[in-house]
VOLUMTI-174202 format. One record per atom (N, C-alpha, C): x, y, z. Coordinates in steps of 0.05 Angstrom, whole numbers, plus 32768, in hexadecimal, padded with zeros to 4 digits. Layout:
REM residues N
XYZ;...
REM end
This chain:
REM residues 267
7F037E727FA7;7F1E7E7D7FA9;7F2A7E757FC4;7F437E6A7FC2;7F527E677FDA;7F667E7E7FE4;7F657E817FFF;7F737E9E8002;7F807E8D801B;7F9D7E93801E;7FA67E8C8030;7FB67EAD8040;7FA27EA88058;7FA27EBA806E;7FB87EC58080;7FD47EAD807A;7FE67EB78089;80017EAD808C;80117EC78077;80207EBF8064;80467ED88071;80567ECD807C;80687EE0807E;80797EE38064;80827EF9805B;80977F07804D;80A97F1C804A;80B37F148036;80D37F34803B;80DF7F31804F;80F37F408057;81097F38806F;81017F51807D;81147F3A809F;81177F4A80B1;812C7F5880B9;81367F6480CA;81527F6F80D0;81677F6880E9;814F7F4E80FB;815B7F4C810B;817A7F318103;81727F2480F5;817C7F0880F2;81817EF38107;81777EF08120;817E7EE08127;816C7ECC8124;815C7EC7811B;813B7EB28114;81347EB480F7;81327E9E80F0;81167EA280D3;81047EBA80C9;80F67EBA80E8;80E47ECF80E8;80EE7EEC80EF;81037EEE80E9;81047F0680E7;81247F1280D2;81307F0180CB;813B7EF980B4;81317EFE8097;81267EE9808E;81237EEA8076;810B7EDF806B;80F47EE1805F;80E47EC58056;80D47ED58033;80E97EBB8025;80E57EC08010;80D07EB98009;80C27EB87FEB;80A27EB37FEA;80AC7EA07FD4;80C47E9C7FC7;80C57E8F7FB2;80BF7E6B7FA9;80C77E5E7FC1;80B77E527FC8;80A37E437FCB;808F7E557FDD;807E7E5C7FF0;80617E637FD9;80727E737FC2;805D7E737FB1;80517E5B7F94;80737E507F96;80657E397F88;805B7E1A7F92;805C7E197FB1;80547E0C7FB9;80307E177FC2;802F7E2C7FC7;80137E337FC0;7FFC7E337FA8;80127E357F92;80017E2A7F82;7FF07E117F7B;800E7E037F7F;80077DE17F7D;7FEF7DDA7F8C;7FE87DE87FA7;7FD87DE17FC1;7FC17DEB7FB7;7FBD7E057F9D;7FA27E097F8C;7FA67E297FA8;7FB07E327FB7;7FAC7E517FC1;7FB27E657FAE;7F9C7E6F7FAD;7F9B7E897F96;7FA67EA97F9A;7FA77EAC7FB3;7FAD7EBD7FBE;7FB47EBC7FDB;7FCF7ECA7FDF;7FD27ECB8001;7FD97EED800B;7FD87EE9802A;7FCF7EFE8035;7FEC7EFF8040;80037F12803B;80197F13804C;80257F318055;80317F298070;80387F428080;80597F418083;806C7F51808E;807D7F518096;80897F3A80AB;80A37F3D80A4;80AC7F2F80BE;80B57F4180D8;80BD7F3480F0;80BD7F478108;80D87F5380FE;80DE7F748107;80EE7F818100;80EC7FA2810F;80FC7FB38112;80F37FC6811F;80F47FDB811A;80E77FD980FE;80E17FF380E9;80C97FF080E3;80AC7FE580E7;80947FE080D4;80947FF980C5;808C800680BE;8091802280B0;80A3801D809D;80B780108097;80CD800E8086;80BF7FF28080;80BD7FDA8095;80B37FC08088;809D7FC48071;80877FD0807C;80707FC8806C;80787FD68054;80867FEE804B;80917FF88032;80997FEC801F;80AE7FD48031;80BB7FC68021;80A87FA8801A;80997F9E802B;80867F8F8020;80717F96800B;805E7FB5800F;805A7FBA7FF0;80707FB97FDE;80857FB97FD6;80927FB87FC3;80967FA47FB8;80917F8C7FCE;80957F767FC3;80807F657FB9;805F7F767FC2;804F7F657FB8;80497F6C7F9B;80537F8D7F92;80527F8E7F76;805E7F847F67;80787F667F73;807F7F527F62;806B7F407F59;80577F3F7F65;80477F2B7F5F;80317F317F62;80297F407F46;800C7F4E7F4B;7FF07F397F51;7FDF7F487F57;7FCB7F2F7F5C;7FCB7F1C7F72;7FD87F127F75;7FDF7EFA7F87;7FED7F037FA6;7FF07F167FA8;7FF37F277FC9;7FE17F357FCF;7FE17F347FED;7FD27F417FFA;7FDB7F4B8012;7FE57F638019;7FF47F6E8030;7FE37F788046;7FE97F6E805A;7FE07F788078;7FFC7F8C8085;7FF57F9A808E;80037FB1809D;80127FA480B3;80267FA580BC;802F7F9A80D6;803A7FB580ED;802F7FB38100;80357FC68117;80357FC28133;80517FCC813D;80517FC48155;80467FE38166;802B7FD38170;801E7FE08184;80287FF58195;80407FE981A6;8050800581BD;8059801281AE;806E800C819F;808E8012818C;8087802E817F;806A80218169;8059802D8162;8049803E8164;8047804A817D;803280598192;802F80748182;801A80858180;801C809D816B;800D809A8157;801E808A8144;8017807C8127;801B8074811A;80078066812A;7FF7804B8126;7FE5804E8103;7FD280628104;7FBC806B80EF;7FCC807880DA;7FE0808A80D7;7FEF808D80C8;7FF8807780B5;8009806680C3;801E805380B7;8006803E80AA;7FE5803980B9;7FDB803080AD;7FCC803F8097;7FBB8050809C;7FB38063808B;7FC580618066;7FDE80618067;7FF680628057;7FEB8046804C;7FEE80368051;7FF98018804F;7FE28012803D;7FC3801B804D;7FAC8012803B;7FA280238020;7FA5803C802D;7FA3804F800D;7FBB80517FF8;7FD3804D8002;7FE6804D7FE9;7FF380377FDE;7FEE80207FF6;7FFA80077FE4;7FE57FEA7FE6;7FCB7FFC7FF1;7FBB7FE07FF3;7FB77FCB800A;7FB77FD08012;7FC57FBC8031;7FA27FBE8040;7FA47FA38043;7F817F9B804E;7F7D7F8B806A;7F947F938072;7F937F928095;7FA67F9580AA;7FA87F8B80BD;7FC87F9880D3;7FCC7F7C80E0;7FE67F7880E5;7FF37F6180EF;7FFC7F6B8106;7FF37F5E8123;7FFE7F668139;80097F4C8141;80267F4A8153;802E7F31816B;80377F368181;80297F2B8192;80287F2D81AB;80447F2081B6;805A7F1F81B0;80707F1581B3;80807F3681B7;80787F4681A6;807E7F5C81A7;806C7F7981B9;80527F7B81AF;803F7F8881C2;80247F8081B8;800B7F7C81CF;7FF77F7681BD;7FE97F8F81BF;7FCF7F9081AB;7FC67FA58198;7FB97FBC81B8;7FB67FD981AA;7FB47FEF81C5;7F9A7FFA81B7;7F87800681C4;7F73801481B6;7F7F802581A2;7F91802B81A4;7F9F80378187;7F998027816C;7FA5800F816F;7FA27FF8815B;7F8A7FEE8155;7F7C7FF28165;7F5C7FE18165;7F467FFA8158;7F598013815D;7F3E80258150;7F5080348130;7F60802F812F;7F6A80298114;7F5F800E8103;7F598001810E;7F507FE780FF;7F317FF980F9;7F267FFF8113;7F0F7FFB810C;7F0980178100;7F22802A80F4;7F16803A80DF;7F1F803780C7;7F20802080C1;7F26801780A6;7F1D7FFC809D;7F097FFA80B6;7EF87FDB80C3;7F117FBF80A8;7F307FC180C1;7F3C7FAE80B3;7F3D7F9E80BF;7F397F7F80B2;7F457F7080CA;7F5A7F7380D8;7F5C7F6D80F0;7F717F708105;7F817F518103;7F997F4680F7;7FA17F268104;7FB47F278122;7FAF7F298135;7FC07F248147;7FCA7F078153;7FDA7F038152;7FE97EE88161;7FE77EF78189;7FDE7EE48190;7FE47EEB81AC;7FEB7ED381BB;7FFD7ECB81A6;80177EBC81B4;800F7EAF81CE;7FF77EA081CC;7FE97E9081E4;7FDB7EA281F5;7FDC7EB781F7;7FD47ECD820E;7FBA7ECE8209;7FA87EB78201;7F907EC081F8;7F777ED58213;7F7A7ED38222;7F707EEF8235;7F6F7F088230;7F817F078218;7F7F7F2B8206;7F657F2C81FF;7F587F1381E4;7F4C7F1581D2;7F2B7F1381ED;7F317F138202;7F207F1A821A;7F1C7F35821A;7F307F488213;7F317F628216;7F2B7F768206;7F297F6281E0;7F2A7F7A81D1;7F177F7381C3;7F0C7F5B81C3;7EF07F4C81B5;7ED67F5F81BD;7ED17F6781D7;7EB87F7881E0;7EBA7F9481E4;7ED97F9981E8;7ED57FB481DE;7ED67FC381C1;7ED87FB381A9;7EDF7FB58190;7EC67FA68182;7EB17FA38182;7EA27F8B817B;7E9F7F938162;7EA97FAF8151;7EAA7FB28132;7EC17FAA812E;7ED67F9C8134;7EE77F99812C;7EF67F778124;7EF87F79810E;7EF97F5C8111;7F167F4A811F;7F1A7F3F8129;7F357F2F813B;7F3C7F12812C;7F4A7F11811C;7F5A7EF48116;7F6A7EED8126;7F677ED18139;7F817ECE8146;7F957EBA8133;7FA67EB1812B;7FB47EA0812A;7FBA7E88813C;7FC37E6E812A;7FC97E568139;7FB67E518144;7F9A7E5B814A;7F8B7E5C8159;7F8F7E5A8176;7FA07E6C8177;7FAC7E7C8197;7FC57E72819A;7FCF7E678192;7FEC7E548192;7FFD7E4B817F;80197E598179;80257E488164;803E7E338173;80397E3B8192;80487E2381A6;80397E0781A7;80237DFE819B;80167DE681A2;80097DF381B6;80017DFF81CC;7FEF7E0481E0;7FDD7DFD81DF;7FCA7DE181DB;7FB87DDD81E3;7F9C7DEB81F2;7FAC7DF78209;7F947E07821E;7F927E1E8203;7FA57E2E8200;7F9D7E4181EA;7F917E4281D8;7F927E2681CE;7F7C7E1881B7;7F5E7E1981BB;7F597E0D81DA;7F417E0F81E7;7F3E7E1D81E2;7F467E3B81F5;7F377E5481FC;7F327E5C81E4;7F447E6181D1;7F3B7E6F81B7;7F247E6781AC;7F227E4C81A6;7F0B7E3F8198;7EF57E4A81AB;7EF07E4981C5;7ED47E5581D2;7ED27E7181CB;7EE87E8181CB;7EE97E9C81C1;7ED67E9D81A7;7EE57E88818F;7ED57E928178;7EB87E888174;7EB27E7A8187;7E927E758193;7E837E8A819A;7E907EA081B4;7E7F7EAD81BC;7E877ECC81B4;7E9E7ED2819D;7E997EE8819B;7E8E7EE7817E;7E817F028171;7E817EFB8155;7E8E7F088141;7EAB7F128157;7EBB7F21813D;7ED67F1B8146;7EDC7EFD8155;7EEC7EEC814E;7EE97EE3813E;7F027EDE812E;7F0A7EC08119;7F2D7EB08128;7F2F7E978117;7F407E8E8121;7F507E89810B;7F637E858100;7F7D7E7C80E7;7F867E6280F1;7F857E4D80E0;7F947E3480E4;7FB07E2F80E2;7FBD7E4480E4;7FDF7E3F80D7;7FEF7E3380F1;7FFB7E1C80EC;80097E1980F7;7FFA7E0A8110;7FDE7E01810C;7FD77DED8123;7FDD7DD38126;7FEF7DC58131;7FF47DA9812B;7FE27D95813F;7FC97DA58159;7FB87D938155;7F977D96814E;7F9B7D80813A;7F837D838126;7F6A7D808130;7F657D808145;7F4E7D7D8153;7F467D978159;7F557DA48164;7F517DC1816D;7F3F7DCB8150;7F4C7DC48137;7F3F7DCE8126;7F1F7DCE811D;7F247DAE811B;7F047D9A8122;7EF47DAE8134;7EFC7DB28141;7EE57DBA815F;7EE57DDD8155;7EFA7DEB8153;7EEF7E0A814B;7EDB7E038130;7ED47DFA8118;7EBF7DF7810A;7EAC7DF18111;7EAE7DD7811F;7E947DC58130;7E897DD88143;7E957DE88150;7E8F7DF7816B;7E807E14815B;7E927E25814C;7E927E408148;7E837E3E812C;7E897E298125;7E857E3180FE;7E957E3480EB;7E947E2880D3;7EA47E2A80BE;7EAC7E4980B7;7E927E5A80C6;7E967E7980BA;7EAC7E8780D1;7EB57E7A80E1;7EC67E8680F0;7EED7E7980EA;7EEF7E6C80E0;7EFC7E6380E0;7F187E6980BD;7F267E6880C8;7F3A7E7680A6;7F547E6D809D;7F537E588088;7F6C7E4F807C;7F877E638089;7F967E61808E;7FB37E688091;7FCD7E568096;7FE07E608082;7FFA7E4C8086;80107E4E8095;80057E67809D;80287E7080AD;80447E698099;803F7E6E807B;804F7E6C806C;80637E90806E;80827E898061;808C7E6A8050;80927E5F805E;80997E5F8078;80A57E498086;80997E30808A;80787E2E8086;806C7E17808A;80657E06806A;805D7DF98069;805D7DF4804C;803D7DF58048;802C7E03802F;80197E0F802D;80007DF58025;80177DE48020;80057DC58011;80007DB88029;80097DBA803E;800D7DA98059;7FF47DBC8063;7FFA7DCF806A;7FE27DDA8073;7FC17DE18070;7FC97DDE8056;7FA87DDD8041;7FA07DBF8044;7FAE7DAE8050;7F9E7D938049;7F977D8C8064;7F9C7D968076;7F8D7D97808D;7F6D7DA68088;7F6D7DBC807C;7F547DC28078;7F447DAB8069;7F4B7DA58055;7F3D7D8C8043;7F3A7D748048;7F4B7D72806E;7F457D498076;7F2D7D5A8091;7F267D708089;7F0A7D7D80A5;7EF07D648094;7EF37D668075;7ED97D56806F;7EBC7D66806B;7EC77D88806F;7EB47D938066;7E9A7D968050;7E847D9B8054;7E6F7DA28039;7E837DB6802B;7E837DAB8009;7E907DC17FF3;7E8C7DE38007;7E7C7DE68007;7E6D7E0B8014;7E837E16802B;7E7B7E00803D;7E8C7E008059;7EAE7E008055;7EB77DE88048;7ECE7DF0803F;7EDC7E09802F;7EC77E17801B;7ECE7E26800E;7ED17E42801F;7EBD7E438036;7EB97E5A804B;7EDD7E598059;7EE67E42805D;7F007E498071;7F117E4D8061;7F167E478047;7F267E41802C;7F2F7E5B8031;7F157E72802E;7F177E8D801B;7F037E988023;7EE77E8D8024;7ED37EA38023;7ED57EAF803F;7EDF7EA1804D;7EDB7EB8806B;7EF27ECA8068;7F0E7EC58061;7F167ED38061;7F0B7EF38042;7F027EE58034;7EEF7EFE8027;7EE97F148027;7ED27F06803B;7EBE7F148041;7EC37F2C805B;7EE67F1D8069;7EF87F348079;7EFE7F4D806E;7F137F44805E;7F187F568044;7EFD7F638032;7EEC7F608036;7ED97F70801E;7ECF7F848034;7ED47F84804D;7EC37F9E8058;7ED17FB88060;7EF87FAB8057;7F077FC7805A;7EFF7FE08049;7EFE7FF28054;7EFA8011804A;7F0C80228051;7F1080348042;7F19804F8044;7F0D80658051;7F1A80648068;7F0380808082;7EE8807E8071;7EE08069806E;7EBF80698073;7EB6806E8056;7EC6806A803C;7EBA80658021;7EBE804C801D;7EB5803A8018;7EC180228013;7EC580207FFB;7ED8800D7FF4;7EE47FFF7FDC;7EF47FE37FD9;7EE47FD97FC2;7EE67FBF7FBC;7F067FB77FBC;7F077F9F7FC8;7F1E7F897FC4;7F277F807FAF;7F417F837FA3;7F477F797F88;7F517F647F8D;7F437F4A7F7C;7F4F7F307F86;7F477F1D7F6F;7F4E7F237F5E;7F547F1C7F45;7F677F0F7F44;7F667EF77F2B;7F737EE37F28;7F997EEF7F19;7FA57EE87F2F;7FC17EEF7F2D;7FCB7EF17F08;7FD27F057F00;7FE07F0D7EEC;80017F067EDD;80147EFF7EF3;80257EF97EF5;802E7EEA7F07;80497EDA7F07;80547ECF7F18;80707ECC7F25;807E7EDA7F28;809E7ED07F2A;80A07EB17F2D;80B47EAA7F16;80B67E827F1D;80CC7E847F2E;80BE7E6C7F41;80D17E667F5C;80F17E4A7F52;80FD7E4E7F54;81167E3D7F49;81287E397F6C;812D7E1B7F67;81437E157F79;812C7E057F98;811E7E067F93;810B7DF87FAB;80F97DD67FA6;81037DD17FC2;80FA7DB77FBF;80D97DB47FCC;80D07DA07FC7;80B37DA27FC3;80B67D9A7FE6;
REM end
């Protein structure tokens, strides 16, 4: 199964950007198909309601049963209080199998990190190159799992590329997301260095295109196993250890039921 890790949708309220505007999935989803992704993982865009966002993103993944997967989005300060509530909500009533933090806005507070880790969800934070956080919350959280994106950078940052990739070497509850890395080496070297098991398909879709991004995974040259680990199974095996305050329960990730057809888009 291919799962792609990191997917924006529904609108924002600010309008002055993309990202926080509008990002349709229509698309986004039939170019995912074509690329063989069976499922993707999407959060809000930036906006300054999460509480109202993620509402309206469950609503939109029951357009398309099967084939979504919602992460919680919360801004850490804004947020301060509740945090466990708004997530608490998100995972017991509409399903939602992890939290989206950006460090553009605030990055994650032991608030956020012990909400994750009572619902042991993945955490994806972007830290917007600041990789010195993932210094901060990797050893005090070591049940908690940390996805960074871009693998520390969706500026090209280089140095951020570095540090991350040694990060997901020496911690073992880093991972890294490929969305949006345009250099491919960085990528090379987090597998070569960390392992295929640390490492996780993502497109930074819809804005990115999901076929462009998946074939970077497929020119790595991986063993079938290894490839299939960054495809999906790592991200998995993230997703299969969320629980409910400490009962666990299985991941529904079953082959999509329906589809809305996407009309008016060019390939």
């Amino acid at each position: 199964m291919i799962i792609d890790f990191h997917c924006h949708a529904g609108k924002g309220n600010e309008l002055t950007a993309p990202w926080n505007t509008n990002a349709s999935l229509d698309c986004y989803l039939r170019r995912a198909r074509a690329a063989g992704i069976d499922k993707t993982i999407v959060f809000p865009l930036f906006h300054d309601d999460y509480a109202r966002a993620n509402a309206e993103l469950a609503r939109l993944i029951k357009q398309y049963p099967g084939r979504l997967i919602g992460f919680a989005f919360v801004h850490a300060t804004r947020d301060r209080g509740r945090v466990l509530p708004m997530v608490e909500r998100a995972v017991t009533l509409w399903g939602f199998r992890g939290i989206k933090i950006h460090g553009h806005e605030a990055m994650p507070t032991r608030e956020v990190c012990e909400t994750a880790r009572t619902f042991r969800l993945p955490l994806l934070v972007d830290v917007a190159g600041m990789t010195s956080v993932i210094e901060m919350l990797a050893p005090e959280y070591r049940d908690v799992n940390f996805v960074v994106p871009h693998l520390g950078s969706f500026a090209d940052d280089w140095r951020a590329h570095q540090r991350t990739v040694d990060q997901l070497v020496h911690h073992p509850n880093v991972y890294g997301d490929t969305s949006g890395v345009r250099r491919f080496d960085y990528i090379v070297q987090a597998v070569k260095r960390a392992g295929p098991n640390k490492v996780i398909f993502g497109s930074d879709g819809p804005w990115l295109h999901p076929g462009v991004e998946i074939e970077k995974i497929r020119l790595l040259g991986l063993p079938p196993r290894d490839k299939a680990m960054v495809l999906g199974g790592n991200a998995l095996g993230l997703l299969a250890q969320v629980t409910m305050r400490g009962v666990g329960f299985s991941v529904r990730l079953a082959s999509a039921h329906s589809e809305r057809a996407a009309h008016g888009c060019r390939p």
